[in-house]
MOPAC internal coordinates of N, CA, C and O (Angstrom, degrees):
PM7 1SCF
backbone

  N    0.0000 0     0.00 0     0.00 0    0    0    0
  C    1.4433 1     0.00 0     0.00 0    1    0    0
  C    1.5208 1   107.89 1     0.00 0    2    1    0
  O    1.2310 1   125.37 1   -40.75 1    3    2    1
  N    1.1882 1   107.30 1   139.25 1    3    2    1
  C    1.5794 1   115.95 1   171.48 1    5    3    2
  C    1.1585 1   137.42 1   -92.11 1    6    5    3
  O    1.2310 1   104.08 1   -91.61 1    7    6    5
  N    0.8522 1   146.95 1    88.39 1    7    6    5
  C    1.5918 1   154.85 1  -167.86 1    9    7    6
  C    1.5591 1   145.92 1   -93.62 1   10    9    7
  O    1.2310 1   124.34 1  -105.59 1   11   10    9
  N    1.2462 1   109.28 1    74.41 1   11   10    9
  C    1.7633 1   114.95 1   178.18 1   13   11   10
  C    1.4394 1   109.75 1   -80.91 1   14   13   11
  O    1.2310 1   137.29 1   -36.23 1   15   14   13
  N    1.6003 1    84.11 1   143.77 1   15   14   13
  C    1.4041 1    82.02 1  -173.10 1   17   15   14
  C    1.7569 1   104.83 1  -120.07 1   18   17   15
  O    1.2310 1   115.84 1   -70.49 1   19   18   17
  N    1.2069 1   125.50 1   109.51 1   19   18   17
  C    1.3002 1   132.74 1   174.50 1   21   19   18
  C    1.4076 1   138.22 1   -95.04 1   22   21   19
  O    1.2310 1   118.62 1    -0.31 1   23   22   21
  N    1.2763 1   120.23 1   179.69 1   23   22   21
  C    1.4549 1   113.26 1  -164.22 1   25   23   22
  C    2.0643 1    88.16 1   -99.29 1   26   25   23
  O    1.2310 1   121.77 1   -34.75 1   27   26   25
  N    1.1443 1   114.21 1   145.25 1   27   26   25
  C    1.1364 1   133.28 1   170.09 1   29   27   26
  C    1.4581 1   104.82 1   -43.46 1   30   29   27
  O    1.2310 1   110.68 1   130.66 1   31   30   29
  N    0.8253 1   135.13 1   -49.34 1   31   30   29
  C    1.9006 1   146.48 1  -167.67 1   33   31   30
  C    1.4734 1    87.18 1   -74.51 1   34   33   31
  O    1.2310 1   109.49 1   158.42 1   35   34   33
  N    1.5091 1   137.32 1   -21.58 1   35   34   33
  C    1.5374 1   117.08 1   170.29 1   37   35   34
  C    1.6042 1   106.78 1  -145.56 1   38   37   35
  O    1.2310 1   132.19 1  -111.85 1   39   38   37
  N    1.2178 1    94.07 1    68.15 1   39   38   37
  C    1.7843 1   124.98 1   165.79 1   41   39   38
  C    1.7002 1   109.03 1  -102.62 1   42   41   39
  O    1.2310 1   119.34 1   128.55 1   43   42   41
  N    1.2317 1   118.87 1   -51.45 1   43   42   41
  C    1.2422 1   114.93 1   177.63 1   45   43   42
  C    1.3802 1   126.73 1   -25.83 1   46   45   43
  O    1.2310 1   118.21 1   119.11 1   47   46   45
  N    1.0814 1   121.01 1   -60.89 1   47   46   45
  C    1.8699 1   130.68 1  -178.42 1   49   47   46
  C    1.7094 1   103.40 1   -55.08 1   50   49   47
  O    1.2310 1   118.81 1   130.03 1   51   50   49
  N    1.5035 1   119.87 1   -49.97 1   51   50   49
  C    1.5818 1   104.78 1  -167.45 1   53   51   50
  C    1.8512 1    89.37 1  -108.11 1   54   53   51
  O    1.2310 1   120.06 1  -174.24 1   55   54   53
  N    1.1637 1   117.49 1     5.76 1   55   54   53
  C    1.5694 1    92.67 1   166.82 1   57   55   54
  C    1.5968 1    93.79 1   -79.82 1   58   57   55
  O    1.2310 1   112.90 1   130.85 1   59   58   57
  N    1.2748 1   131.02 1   -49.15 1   59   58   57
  C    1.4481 1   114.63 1  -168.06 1   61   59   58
  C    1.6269 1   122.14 1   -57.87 1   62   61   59
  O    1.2310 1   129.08 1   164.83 1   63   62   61
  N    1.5972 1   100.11 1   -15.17 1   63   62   61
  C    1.6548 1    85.57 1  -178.20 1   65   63   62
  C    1.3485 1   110.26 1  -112.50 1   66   65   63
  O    1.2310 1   122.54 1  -139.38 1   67   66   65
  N    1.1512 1   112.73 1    40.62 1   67   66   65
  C    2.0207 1   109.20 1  -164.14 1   69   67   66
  C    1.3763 1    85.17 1  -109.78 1   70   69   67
  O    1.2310 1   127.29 1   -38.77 1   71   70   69
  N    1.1005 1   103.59 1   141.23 1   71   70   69
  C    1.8054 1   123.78 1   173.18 1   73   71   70
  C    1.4528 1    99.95 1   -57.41 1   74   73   71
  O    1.2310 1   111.21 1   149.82 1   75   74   73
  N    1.1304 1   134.15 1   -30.18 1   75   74   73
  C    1.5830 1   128.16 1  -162.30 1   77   75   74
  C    1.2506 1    96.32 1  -159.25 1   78   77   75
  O    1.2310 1   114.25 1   -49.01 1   79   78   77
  N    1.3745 1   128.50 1   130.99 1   79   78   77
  C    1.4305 1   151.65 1   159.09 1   81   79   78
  C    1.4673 1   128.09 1  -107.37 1   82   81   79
  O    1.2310 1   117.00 1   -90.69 1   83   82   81
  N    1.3748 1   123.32 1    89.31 1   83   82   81
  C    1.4325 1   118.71 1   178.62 1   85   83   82
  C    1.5174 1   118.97 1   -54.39 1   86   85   83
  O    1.2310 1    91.98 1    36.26 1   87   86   85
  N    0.9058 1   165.04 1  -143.74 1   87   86   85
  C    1.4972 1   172.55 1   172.73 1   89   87   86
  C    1.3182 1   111.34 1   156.84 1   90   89   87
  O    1.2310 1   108.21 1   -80.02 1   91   90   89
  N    1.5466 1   139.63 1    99.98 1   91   90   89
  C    1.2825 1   149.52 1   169.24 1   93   91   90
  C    1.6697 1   108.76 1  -120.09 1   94   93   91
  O    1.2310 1   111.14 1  -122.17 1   95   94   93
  N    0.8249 1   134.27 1    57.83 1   95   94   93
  C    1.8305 1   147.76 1  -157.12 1   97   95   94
  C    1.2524 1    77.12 1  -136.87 1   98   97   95
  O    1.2310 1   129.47 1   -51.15 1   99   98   97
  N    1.5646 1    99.35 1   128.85 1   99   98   97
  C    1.4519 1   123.60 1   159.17 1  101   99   98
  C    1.3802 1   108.49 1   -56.08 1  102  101   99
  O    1.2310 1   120.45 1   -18.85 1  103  102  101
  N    1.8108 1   116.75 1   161.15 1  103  102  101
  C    1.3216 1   130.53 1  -159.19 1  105  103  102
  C    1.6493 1    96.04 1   -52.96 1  106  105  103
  O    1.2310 1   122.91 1   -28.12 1  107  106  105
  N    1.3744 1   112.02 1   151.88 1  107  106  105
  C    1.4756 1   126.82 1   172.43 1  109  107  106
  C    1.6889 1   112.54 1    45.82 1  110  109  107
  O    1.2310 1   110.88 1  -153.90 1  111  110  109
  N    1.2233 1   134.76 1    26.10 1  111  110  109
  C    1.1948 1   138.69 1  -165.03 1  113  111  110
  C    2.0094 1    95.68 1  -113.79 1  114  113  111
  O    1.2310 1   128.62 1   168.11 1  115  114  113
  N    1.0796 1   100.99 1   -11.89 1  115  114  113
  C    1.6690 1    90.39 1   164.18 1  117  115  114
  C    1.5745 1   114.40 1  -127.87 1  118  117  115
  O    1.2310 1   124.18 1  -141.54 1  119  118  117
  N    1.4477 1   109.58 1    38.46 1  119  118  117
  C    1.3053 1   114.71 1  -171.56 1  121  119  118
  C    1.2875 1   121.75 1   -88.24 1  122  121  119
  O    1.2310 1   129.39 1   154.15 1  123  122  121
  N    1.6521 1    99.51 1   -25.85 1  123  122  121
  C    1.8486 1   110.19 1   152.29 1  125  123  122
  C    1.3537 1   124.99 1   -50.14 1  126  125  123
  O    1.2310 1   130.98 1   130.79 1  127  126  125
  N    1.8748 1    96.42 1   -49.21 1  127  126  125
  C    1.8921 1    90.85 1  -179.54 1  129  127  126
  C    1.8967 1   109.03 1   -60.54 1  130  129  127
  O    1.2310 1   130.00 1   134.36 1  131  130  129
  N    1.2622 1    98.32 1   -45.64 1  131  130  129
  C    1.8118 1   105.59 1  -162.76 1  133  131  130
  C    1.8842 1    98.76 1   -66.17 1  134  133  131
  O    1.2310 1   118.81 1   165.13 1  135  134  133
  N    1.4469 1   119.87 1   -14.87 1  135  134  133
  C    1.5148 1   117.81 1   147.71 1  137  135  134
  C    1.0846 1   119.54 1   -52.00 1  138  137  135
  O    1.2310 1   113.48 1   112.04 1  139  138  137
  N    1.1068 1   129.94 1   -67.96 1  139  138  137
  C    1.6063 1   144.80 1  -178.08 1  141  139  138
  C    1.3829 1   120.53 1   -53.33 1  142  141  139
  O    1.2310 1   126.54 1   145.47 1  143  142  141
  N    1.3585 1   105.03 1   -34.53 1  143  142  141
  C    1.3852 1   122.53 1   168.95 1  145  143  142
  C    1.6211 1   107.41 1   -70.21 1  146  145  143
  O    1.2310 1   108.20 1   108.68 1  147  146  145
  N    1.2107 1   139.66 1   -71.32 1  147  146  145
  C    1.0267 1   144.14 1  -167.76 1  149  147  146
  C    2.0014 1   118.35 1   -70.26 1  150  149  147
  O    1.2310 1   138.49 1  -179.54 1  151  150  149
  N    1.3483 1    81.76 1     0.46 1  151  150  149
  C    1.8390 1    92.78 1  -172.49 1  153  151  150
  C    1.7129 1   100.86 1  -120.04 1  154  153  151
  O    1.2310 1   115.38 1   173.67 1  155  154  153
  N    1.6993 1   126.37 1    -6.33 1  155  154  153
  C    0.8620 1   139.75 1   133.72 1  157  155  154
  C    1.9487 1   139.68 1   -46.99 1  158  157  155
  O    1.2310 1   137.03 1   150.51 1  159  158  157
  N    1.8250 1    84.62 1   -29.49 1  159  158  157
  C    1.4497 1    82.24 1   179.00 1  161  159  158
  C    1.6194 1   127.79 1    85.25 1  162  161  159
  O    1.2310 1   123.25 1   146.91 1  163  162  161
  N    1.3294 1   111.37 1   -33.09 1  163  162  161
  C    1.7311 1   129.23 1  -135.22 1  165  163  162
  C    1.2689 1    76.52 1   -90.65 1  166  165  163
  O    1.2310 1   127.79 1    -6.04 1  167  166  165
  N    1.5831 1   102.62 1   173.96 1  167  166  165
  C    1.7946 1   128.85 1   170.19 1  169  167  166
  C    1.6043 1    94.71 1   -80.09 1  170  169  167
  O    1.2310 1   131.51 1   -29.64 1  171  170  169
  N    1.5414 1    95.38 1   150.36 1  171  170  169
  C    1.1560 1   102.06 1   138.96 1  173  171  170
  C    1.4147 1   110.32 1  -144.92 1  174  173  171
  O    1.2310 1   131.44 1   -54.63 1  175  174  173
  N    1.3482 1    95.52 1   125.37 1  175  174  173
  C    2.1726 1   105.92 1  -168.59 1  177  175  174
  C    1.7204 1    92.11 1   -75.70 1  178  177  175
  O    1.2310 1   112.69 1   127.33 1  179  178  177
  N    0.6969 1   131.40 1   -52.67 1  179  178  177
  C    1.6987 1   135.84 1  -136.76 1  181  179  178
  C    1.6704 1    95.22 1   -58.72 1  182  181  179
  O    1.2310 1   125.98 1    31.42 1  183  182  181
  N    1.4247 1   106.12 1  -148.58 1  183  182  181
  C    1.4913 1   118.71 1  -174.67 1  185  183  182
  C    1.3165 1   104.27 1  -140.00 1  186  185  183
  O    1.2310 1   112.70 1   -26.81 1  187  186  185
  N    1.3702 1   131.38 1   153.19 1  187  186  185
  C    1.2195 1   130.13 1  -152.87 1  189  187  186
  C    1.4143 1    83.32 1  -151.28 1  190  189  187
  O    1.2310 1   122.82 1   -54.65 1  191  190  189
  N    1.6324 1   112.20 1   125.35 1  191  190  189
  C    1.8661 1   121.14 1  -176.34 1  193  191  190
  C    1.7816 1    78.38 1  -113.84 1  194  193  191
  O    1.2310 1   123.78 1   -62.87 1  195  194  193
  N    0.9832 1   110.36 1   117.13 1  195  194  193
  C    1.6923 1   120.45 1   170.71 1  197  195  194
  C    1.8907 1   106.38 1  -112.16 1  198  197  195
  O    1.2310 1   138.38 1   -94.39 1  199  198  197
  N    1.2805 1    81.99 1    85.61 1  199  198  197
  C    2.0741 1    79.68 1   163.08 1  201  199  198
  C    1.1655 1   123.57 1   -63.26 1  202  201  199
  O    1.2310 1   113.83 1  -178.29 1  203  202  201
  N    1.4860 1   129.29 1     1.71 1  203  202  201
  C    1.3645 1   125.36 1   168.56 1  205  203  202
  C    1.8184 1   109.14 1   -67.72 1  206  205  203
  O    1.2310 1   118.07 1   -34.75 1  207  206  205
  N    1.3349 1   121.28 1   145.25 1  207  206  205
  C    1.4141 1   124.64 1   172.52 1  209  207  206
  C    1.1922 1   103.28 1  -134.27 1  210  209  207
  O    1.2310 1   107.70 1   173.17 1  211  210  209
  N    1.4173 1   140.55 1    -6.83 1  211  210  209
  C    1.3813 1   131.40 1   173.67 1  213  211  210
  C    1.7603 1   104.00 1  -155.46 1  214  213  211
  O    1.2310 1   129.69 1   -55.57 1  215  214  213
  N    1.1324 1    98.92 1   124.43 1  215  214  213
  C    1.3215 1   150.82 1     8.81 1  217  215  214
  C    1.8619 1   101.97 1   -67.30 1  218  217  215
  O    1.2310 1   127.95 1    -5.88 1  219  218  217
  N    1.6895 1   102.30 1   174.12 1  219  218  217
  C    1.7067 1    94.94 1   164.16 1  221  219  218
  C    1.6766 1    88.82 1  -162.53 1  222  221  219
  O    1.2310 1   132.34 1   -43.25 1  223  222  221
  N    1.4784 1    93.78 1   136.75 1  223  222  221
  C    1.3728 1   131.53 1    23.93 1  225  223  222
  C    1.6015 1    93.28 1   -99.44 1  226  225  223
  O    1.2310 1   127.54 1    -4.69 1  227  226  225
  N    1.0964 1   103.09 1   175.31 1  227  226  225
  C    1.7989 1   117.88 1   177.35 1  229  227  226
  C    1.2470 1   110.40 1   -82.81 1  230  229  227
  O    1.2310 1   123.61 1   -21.35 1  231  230  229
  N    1.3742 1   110.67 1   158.65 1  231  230  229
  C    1.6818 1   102.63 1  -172.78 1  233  231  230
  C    1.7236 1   101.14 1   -70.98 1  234  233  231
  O    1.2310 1   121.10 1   133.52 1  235  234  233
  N    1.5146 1   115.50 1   -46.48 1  235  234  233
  C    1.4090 1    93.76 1   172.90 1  237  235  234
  C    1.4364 1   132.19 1   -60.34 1  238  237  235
  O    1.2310 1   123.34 1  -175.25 1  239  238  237
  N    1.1300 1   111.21 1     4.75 1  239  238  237
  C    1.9000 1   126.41 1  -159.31 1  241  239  238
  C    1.8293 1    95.46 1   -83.76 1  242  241  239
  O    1.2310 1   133.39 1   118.61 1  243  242  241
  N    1.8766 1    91.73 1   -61.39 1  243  242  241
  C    1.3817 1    92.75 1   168.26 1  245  243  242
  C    1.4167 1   143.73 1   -71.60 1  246  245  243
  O    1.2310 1   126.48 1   172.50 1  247  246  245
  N    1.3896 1   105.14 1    -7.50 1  247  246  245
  C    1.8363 1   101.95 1   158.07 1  249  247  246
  C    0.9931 1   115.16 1  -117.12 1  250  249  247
  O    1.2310 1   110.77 1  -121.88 1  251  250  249
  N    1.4543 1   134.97 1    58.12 1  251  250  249
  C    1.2353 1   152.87 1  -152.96 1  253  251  250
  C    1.4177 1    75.59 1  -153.01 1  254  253  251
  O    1.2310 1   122.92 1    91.01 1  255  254  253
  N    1.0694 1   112.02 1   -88.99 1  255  254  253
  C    2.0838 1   124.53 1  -170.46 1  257  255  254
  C    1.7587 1    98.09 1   -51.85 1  258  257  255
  O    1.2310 1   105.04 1   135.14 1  259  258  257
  N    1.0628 1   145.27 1   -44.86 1  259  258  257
  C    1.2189 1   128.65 1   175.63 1  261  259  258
  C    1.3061 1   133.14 1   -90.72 1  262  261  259
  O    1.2310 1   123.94 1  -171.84 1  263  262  261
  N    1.9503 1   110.04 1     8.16 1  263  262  261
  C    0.9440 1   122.67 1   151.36 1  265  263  262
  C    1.7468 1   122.87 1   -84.65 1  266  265  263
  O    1.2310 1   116.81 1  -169.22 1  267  266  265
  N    1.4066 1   123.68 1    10.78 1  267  266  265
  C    1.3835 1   152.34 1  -167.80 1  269  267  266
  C    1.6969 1   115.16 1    68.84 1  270  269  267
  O    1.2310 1   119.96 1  -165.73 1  271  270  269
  N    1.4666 1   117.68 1    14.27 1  271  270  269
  C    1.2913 1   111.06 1   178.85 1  273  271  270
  C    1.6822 1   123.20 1   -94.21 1  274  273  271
  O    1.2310 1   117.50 1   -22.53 1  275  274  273
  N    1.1262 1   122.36 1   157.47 1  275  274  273
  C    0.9568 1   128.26 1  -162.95 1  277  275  274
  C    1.1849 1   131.64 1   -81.99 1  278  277  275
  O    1.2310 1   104.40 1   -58.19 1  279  278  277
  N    1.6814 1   146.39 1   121.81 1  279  278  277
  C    1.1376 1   129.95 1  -154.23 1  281  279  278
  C    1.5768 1   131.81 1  -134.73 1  282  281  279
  O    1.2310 1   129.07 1   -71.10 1  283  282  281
  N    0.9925 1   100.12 1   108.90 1  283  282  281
  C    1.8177 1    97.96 1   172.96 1  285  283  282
  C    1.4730 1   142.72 1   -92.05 1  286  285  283
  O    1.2310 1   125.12 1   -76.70 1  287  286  285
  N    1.1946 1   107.77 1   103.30 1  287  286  285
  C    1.8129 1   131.92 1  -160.21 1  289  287  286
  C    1.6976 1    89.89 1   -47.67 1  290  289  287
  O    1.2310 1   134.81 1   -17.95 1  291  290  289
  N    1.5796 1    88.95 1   162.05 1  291  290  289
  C    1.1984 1    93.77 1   157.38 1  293  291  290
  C    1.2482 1   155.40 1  -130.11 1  294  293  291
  O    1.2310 1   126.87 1  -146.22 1  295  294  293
  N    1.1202 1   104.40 1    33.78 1  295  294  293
  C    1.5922 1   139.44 1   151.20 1  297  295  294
  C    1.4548 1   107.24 1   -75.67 1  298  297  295
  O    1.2310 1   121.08 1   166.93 1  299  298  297
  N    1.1253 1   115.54 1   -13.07 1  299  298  297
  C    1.6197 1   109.35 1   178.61 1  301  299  298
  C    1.6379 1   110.97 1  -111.70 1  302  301  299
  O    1.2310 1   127.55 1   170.86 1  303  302  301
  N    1.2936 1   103.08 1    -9.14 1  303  302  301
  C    1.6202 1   115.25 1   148.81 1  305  303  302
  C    1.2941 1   109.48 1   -51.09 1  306  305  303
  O    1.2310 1   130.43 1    95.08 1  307  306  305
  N    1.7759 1    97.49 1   -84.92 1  307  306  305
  C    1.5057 1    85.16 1  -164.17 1  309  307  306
  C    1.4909 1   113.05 1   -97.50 1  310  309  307
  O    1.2310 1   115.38 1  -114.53 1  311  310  309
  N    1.5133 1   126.37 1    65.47 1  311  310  309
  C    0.6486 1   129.47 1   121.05 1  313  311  310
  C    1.6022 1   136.51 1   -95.05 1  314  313  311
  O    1.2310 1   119.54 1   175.77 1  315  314  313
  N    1.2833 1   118.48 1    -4.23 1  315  314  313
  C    1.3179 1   144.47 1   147.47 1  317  315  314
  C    1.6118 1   114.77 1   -62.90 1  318  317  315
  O    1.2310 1   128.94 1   135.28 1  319  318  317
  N    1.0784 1   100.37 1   -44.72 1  319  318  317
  C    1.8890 1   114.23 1   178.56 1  321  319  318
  C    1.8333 1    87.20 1   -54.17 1  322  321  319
  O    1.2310 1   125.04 1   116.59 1  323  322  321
  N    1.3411 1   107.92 1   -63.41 1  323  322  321
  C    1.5129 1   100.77 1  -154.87 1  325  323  322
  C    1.8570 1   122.35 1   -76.86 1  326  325  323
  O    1.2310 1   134.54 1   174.23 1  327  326  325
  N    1.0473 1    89.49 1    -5.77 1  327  326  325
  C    1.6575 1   115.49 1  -174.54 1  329  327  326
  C    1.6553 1    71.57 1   -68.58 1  330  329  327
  O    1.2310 1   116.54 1    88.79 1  331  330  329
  N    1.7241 1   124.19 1   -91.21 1  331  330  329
  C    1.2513 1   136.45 1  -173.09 1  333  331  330
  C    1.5011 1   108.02 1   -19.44 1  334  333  331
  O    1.2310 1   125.64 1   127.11 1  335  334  333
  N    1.2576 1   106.76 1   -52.89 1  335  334  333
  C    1.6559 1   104.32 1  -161.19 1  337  335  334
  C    1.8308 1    99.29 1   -73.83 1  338  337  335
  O    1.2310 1   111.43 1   137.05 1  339  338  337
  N    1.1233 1   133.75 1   -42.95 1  339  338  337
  C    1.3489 1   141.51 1   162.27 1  341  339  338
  C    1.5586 1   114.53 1   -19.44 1  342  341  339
  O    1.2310 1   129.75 1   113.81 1  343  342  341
  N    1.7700 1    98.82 1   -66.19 1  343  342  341
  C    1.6451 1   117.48 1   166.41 1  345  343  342
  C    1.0327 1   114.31 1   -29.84 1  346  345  343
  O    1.2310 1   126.31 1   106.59 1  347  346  345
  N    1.5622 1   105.47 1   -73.41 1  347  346  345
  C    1.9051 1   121.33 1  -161.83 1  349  347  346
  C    1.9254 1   105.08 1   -65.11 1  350  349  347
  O    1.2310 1   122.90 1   118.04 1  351  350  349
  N    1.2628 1   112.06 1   -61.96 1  351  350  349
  C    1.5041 1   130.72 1   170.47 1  353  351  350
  C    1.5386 1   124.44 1   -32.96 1  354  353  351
  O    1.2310 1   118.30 1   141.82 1  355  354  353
  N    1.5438 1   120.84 1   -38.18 1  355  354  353
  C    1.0045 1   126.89 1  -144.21 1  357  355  354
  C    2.0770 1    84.68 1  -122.18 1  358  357  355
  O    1.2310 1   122.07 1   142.60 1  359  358  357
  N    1.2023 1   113.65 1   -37.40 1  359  358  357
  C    1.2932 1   123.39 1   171.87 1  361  359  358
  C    1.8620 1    99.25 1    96.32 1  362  361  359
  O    1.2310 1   130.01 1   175.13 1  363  362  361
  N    1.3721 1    98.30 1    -4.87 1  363  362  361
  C    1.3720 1   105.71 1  -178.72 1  365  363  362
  C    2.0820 1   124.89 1   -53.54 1  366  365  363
  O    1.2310 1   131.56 1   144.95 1  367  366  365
  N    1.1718 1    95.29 1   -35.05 1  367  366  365
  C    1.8533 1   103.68 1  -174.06 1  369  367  366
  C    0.7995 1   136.63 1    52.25 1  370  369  367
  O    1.2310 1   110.84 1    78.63 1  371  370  369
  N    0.8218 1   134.82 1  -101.37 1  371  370  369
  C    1.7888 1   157.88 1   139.71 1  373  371  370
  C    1.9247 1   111.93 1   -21.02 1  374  373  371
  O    1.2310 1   126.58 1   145.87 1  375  374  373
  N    1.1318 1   104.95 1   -34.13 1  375  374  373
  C    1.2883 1   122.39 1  -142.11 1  377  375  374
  C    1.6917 1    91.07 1   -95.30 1  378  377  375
  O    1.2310 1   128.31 1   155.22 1  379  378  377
  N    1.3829 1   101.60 1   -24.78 1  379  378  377
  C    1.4093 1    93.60 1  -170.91 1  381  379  378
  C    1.3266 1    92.81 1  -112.51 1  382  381  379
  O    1.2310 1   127.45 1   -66.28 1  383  382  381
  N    1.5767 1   103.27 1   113.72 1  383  382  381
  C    1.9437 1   116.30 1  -169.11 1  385  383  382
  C    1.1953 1    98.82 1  -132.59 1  386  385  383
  O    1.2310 1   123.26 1    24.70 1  387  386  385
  N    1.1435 1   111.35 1  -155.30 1  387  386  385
  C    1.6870 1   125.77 1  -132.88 1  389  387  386
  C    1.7173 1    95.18 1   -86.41 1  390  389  387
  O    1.2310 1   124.76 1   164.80 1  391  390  389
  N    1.1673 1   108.46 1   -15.20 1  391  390  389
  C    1.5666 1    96.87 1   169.97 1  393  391  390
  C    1.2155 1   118.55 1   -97.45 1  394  393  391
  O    1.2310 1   119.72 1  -168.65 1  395  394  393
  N    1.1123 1   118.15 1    11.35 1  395  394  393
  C    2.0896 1   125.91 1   157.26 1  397  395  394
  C    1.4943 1   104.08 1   -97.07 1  398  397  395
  O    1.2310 1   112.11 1   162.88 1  399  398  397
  N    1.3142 1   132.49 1   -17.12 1  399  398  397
  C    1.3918 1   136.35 1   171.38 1  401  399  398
  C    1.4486 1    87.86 1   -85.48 1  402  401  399
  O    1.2310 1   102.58 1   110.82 1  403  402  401
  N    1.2096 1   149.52 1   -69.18 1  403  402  401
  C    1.4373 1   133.86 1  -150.33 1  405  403  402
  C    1.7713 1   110.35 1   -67.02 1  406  405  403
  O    1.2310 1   132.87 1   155.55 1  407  406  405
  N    1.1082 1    92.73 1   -24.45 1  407  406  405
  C    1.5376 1   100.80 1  -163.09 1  409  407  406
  C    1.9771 1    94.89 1   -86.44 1  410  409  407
  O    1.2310 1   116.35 1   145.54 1  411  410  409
  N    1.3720 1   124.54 1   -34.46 1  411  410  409
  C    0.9272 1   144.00 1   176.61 1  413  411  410
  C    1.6286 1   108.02 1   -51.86 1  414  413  411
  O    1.2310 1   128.04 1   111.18 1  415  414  413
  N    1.7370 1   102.13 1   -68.82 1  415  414  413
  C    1.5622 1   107.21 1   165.53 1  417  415  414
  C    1.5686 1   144.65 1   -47.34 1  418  417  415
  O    1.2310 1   133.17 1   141.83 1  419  418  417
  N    1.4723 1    92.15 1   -38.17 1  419  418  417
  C    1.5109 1   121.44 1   162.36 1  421  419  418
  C    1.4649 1    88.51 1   -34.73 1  422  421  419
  O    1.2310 1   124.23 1   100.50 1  423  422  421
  N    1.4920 1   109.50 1   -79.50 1  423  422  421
  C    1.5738 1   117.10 1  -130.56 1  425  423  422
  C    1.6636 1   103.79 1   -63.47 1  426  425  423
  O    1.2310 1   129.27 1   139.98 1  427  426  425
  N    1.2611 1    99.73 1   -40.02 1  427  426  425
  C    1.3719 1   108.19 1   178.09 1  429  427  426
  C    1.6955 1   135.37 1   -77.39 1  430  429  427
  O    1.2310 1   131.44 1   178.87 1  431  430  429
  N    1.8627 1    95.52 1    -1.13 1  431  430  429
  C    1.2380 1   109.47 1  -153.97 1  433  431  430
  C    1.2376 1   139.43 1    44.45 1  434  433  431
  O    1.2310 1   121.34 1  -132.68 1  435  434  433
  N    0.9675 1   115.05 1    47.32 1  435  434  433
  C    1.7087 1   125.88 1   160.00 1  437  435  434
  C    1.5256 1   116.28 1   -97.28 1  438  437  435
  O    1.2310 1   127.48 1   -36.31 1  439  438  437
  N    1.8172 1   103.21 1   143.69 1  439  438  437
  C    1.6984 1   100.27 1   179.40 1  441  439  438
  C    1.1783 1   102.33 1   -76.38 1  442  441  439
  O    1.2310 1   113.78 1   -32.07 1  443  442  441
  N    1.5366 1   129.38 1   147.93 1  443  442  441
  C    1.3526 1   143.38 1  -160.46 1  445  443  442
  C    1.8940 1    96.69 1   -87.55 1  446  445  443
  O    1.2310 1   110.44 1   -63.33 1  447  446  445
  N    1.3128 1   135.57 1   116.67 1  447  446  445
  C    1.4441 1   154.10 1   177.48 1  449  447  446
  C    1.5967 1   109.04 1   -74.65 1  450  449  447
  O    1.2310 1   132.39 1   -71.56 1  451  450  449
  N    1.5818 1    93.67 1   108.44 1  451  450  449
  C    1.7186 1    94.71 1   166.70 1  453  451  450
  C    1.6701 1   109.59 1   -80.49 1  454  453  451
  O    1.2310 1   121.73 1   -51.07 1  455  454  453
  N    1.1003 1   114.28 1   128.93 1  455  454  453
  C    1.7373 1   120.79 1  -168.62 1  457  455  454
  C    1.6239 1    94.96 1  -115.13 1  458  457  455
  O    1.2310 1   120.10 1   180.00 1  459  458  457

């Protein structure tokens, strides 16, 4: 894997074309890039995992999605995080399936993801 490492003020150009974009920046702390992004215009194909959950969507969330790329909130992280931790914790595994995720989503209101 290849790895540059840049200053935030010139992320814009290869965050829009990277197949996959993590985002773990505290609330509103990438709201400059998702400016730049959305005042750019450009695609972005890839997928964008945004751990921000509040505000939502994030400013990068929304020019991420209206650049046509695809996006995963992050409340639906860790609600995936906790599904996992349930598994490992509980010794359960297997056991804890798609109807502890539905019931999970419910609570939190999220639409339930066919993967």
């Amino acid at each position: 894997m290849d790895l540059a490492v840049r200053q935030l003020s010139e992320a814009a150009g290869p965050t829009a074309t990277a197949d996959v974009v993590i985002s773990t920046l505290p609330p509103r702390a990438a709201d400059g890039l998702g400016g730049e992004l959305a005042a750019s215009g450009g695609r972005t194909p890839g997928v964008l995992l945004d751990a921000a959950y509040d505000p939502w969507p994030s400013v990068i969330a929304a020019a991420w999605q209206a650049g046509g790329g695809s996006v995963v909130p992050g409340l639906e992280m860790l609600l995936y995080q906790a599904v996992e931790q349930v598994r490992l914790f509980s010794r359960l595994g297997d056991e804890v399936d798609a109807s502890v995720i539905d019931v999970m989503c419910d609570a939190v209101g999220l639409p339930r993801r066919a993967f």
